[in-house]
N, C-alpha and C positions, 0 to 999 in steps of 0.2 A: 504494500500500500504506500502509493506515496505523498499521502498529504491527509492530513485530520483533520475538518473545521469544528473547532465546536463551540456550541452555543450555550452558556445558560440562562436560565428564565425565570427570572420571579415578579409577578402581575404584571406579565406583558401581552395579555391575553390579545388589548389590541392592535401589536404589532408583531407577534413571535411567527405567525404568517408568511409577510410579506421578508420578514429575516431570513426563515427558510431558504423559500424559494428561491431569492438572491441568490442561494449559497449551492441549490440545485441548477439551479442553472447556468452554473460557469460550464465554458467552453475550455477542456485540457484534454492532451493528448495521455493522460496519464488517470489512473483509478485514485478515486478518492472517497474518504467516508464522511457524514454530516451526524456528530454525535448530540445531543440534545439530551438537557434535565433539567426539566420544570421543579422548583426547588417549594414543591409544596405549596402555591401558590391557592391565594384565595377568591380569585377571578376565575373565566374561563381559559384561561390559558393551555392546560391542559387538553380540553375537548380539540384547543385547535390542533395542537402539536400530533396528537393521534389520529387524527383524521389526514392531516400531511403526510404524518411517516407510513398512514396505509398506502398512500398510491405511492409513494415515491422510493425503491428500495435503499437508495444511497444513505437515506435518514435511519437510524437508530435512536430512538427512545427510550431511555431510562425511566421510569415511572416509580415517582418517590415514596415514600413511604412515612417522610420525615422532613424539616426544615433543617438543612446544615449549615446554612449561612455562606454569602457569597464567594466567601475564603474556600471552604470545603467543598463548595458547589464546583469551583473550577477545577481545584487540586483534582477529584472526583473523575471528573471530563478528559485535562490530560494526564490521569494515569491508566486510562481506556483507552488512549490515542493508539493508534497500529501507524501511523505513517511518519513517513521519513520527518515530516513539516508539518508542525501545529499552525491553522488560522486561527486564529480567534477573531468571535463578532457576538457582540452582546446582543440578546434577545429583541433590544428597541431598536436596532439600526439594523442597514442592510447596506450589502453590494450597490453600485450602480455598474460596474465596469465588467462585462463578463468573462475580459481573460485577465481579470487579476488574478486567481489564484496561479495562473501559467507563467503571467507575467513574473512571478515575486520566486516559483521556484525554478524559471528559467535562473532568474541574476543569483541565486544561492546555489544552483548546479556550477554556475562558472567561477562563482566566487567561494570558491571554501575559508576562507578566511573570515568572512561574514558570517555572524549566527543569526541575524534580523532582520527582515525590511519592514519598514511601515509605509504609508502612503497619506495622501493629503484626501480631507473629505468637505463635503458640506454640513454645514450645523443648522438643525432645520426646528423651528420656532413651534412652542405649541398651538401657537395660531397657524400653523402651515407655511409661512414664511421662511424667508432664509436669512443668515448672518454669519456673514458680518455684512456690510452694503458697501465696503472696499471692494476695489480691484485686485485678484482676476474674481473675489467675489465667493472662494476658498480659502479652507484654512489647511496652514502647512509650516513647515522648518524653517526658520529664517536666522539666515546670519554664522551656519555653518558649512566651513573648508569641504566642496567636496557631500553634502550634506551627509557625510557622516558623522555617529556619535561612538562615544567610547566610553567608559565605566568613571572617568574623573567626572564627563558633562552630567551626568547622573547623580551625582554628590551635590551638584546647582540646585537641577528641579527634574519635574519627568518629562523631557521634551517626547521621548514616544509616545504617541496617542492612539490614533485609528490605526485600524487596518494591518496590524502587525502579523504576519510568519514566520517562525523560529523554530530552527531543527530541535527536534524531539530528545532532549537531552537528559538522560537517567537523573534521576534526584536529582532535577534543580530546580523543583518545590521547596522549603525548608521549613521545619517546623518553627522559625523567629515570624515567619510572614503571616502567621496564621493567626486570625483576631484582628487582625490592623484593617484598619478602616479604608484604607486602600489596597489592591492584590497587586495591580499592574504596575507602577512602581518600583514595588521590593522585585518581584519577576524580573523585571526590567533589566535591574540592576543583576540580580545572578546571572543571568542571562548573556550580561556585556560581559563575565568575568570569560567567558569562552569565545570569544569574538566580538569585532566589531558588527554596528549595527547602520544599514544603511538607508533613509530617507529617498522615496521614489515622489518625485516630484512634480506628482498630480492627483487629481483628485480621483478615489476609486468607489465613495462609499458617502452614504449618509450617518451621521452619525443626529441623535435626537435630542432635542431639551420637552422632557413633558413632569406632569404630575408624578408621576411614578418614579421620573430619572434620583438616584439615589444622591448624587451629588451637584447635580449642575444648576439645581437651584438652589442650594444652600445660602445663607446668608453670606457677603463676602468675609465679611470676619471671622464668618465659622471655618469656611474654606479654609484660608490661611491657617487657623489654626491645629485643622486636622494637617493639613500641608507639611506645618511644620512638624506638629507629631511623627508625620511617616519619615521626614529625611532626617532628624534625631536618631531614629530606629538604624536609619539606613548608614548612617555615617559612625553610629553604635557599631555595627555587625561589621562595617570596611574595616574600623579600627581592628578589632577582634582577628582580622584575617593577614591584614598587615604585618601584625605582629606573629603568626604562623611562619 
């Protein structure tokens, strides 16, 4: 297998649909599986994901039994991964581009030294709008050599966002990421520890602000604060390793 996408979902009832499908209907020369766990969810999020993964075989369904919380929901996803390349796409967003996933492990086939790409997306309003209202009118990496990252630029902030695949790396989940208010972040950062990380610089996906979004509506103060909690954690665990 060579590539995983996986998805998780909790009260995404009225988007985990059109996530899917996104993710069915890329165009690659190569097999790939679309794993999904509805994380106990108290909408109909469920009804939809089951009805998807009947017609469509690529999709696998996990069907919960319990709430484990977004930490464990992912960990959960890729330690089920079979393929060479984890996608990852949160239940609220979707694909727009259909050879991104070919796109992202073309440039990881020729580039082994890269563990990551991400890509640039639209940020789409819960009034159905878009933003930001600059030009080219997406959002993306700005102001790095090359638009690569590397494990110091990750000690800043978490410039990776959307759209990320990164080869399927044994333990590089850790049990210090689990509980923190952010996954993708600490991920992020073990992740550079085995490569660079490369910025595709265009837009491939939607990524959503609604009711449900866990953090993009947060107060900004709260933001910041959790911000700062995760890269304390994260420059905690650097030291720790440095010193190895």
């Amino acid at each position: 297998m060579k590539v995983s996408v996986i998805i998780p979902c909790y009260n995404f009832g009225e988007f985990i649909e059109q996530s899917i499908l996104s993710a069915v209907n890329q165009i690659t020369n190569f097999d790939y599986e679309i794993l999904v766990r509805d994380d106990f969810s108290t909408d109909y999020s469920q009804i939809n994901i089951e009805r998807v993964s009947f017609y469509h075989p690529k999709v696998k369904y996990y069907k919960p039994i319990e709430n484990l919380g977004f930490c464990k929901n992912i960990s959960f996803l890729i330690s089920e991964s079979k393929g060479e390349y984890i996608a990852y796409l949160d239940g609220d967003d979707y694909f727009t581009d259909p050879h991104k996933l070919q796109k992202q492990v073309d440039f990881l086939e020729n580039n082994p030294d890269y563990v990551m790409t991400f890509t640039g997306y639209w940020a789409k309003e819960p009034n159905g709008g878009y933003a930001p209202d600059s030009t080219p009118g997406w959002l993306g990496l700005i102001g790095f050599e090359n638009d690569d990252i590397i494990t110091k630029d990750l000690l800043v902030t978490n410039y990776v966002t959307f759209g990320r695949m990164f080869r399927n790396i044994k333990n590089v989940v850790k049990d210090w990421m689990m509980g923190l208010p952010y996954f993708d972040w600490p991920l992020n950062y073990e992740l550079s520890r085995h490569g660079k990380i490369k910025f595709l610089n265009y837009p491939m996906g939607v990524y959503r602000y609604h009711n449900n979004s866990v953090f993009s509506l947060l107060p900004q103060d709260e933001k910041e604060r959790t911000s700062l909690f995760v890269k304390e954690k994260i420059l905690e665990k650097h030291l720790e390793y440095e010193k190895d």
